[in-house]
C-alpha positions in Angstrom: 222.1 184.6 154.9 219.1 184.5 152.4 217.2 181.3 151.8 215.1 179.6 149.5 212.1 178.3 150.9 209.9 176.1 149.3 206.4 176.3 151.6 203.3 174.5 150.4 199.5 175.3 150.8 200.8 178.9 151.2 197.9 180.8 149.8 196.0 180.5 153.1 196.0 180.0 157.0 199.0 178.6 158.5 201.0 178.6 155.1 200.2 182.0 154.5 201.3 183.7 157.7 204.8 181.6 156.9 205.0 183.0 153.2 204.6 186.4 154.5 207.5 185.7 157.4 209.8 184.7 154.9 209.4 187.3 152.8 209.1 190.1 155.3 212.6 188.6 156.3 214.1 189.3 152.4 213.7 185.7 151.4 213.2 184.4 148.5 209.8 182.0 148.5 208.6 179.3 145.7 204.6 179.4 147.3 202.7 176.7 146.2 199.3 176.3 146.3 196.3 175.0 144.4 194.9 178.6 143.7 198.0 180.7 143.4 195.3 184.0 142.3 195.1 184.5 146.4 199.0 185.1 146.5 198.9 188.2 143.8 199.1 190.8 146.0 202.1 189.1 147.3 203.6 189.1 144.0 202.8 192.9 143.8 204.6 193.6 147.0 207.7 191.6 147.0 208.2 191.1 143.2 210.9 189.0 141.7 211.6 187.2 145.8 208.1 185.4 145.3 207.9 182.9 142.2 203.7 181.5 142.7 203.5 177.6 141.7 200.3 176.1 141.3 200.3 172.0 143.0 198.4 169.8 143.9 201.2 167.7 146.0 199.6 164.4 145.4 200.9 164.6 141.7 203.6 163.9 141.6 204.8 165.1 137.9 203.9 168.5 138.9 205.8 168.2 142.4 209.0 167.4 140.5 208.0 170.4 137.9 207.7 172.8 140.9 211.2 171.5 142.3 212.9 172.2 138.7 211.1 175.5 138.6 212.7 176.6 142.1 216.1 175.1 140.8 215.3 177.5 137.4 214.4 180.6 139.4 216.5 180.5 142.5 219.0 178.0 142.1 218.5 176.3 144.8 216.0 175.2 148.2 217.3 175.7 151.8 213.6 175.1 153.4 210.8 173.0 152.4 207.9 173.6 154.5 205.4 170.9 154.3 202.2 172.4 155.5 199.4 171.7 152.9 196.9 169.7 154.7 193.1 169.4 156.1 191.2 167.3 158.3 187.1 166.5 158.5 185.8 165.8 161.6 183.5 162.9 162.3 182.7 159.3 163.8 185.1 156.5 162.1 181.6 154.8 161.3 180.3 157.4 159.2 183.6 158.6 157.5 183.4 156.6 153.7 186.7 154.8 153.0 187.1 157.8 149.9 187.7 160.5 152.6 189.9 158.5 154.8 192.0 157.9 151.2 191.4 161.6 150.4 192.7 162.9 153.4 195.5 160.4 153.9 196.6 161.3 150.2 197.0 165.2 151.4 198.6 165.3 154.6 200.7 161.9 154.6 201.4 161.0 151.1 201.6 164.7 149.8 204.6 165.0 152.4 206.1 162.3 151.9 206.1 163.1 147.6 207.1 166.3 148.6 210.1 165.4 150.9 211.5 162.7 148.5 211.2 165.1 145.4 213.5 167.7 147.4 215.8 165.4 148.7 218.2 164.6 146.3 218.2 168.4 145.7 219.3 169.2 149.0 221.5 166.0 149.2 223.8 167.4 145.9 223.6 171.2 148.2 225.1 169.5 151.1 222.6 171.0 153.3 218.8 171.7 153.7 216.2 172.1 156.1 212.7 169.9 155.8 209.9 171.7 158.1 207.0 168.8 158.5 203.4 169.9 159.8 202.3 167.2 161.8 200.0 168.1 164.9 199.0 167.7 168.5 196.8 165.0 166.2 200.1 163.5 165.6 200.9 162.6 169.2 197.1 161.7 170.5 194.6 160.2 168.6 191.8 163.4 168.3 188.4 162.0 169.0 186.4 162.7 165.3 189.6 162.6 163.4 190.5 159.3 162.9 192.2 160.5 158.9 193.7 163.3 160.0 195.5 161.6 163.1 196.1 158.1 161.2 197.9 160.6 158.2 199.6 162.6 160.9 200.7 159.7 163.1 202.6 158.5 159.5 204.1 161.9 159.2 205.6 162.1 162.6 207.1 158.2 161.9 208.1 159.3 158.2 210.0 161.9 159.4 211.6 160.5 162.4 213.1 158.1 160.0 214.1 160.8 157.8 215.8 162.3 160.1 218.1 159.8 160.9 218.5 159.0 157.2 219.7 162.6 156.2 221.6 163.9 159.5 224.7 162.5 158.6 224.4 163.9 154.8 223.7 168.2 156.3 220.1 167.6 156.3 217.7 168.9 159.3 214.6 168.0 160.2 211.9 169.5 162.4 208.7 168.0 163.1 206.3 171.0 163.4 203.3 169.8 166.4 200.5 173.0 166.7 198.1 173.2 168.3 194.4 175.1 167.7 195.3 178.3 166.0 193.5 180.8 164.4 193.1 179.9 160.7 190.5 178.7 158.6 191.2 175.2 159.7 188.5 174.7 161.6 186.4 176.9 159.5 186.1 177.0 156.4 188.4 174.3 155.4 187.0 171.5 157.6 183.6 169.4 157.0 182.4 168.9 160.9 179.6 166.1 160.6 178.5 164.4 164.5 177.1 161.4 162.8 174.9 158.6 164.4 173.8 159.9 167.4 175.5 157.3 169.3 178.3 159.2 169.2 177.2 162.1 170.6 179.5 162.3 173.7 182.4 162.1 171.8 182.4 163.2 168.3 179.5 165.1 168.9 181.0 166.8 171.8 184.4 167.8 169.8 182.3 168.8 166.9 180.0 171.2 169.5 183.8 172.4 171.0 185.3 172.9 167.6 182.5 175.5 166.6 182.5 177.3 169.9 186.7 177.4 169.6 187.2 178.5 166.5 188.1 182.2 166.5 188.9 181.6 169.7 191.9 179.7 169.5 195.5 180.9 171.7 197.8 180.1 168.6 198.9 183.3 166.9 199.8 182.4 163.3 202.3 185.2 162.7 204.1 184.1 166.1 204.0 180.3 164.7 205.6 181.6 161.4 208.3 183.7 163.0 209.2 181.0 164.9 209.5 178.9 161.8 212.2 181.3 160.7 214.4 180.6 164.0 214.3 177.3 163.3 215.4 178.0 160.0 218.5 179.6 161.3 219.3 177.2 163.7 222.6 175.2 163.6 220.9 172.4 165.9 217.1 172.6 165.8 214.9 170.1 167.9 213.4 166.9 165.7 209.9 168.1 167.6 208.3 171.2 168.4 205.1 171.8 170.1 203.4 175.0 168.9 200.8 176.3 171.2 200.5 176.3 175.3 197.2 174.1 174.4 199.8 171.4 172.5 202.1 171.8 175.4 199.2 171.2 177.8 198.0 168.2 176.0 200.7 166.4 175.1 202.1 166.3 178.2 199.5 165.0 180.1 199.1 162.4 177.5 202.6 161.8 177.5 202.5 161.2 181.3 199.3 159.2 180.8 201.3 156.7 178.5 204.3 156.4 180.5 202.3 155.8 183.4 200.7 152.9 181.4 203.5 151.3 180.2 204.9 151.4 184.1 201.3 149.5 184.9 202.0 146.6 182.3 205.6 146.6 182.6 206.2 142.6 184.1 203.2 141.8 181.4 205.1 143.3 178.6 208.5 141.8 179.7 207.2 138.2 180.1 206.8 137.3 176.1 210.6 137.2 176.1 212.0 133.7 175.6 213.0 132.1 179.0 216.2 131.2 179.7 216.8 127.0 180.4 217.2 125.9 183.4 220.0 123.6 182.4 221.1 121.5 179.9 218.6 119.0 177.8 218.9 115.1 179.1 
């Protein structure tokens, strides 16, 4: 069956690699970005399957403009793939409250305009299929990234909720999880900045690891993407996916970690409950 796919930020890394999936599969694509001149060769190849929308997907107005012009062109959207996003790295201390807004803006707020924008879209369709980048940043707080995980933390809750919301109406969801893969991510599109010196074991350490990682990261974009497109076609996808053995890796020994934690405290946890009377009051 051809799809519709809505995928934003698709004029470069990850989003890029999924807008050349879809269309290699004889999709049809509405790929947004906010410099749709880097999808033109795109255009050229595939033609009348690609319709190029410029957003910014913090404005609103122009989100629900690029929904109508999907509607107008295709007639409908089977996959919105919530990708745009970026994340700085440096200390909490040194990050300005303007780039913690900023970056919350993007990656939570942008999803979540998005997401509601589409919905009652797919809602009147009976069916759709919301793809939401969060990140192994969504399941551990990354040391240097306090925006970027606070945002993606929101995603994953925003779309958990979402799920259980729009399941009984035909709607999926899949929470999308990568981990270091090799786009511009943590090239060109991130600021790295260590910061006061006092945080040099930390934040300057993952600053130091990002720069010798990048270009060296085991994520394959085109593998991510063509994953993306099973999911797509699945009758039951998962509500989470890890991409990446290093997001595998991670997660579960920090999912271990918590559990093991939460073991620890258990009686201390328990004992804010309201006790039980002993008997009646004399």
């Amino acid at each position: 069956m051809t799809r519709v796919w809505l995928v934003t930020g698709s004029s470069r890394g990850m989003g890029r690699a999924i807008a050349e999936a879809v269309l290699a599969a004889g999709d049809r694509l509405v790929a947004t970005a906010r410099d749709t001149s880097r999808l033109a060769d795109l255009v050229e190849r595939h033609g009348e399957n690609i319709c190029p929308v410029t957003l910014d997907v913090t404005d609103e107005g122009a989100v629900a403009a690029a929904m109508q012009t999907a509607l107008d062109r295709f007639g409908r959207i089977d996959v919105v793939v919530n990708n745009a996003g970026y994340g700085d790295l440096a200390p909490i201390e040194d990050t300005p409250l303007s780039a913690f807004r900023q970056q919350i803006e993007t990656n939570l707020f942008g999803t979540i305009i998005v997401t509601k924008a589409a919905l009652p879209i797919m809602r009147r369709q009976g069916g759709g299929h919301f793809l939401q980048f969060s990140s192994v940043g969504g399941r551990i707080g990354s040391v240097g990234r306090a925006p970027y995980s606070a945002a993606k933390w929101g995603v994953e809750g925003f779309s958990e909720v979402l799920a259980k919301e729009v399941g009984p109406l035909g709607i999926k969801v899949t929470i999308i999880e990568p981990g270091g893969f090799r786009t511009d991510f943590a090239g060109a599109s991130t600021t790295v900045t260590e910061g006061d010196p006092a945080y040099d074991a930390t934040v300057g350490a993952a600053a130091r690891f990002q720069r010798s990682y990048d270009g060296r990261q085991p994520g394959d974009p085109a593998r991510a993407a063509a994953v993306l497109l099973q999911l797509a076609a699945m009758e039951n996808p998962p509500l989470r996916l890890l991409l990446g053995s290093d997001a595998v890796r991670i997660v579960e020994a920090a999912e271990q970690a918590k559990q093991a934690a939460d073991l620890q405290w258990r009686a201390l946890s328990v004992s804010t409950d309201f006790q039980e009377a002993a008997g009646p009051l004399s």
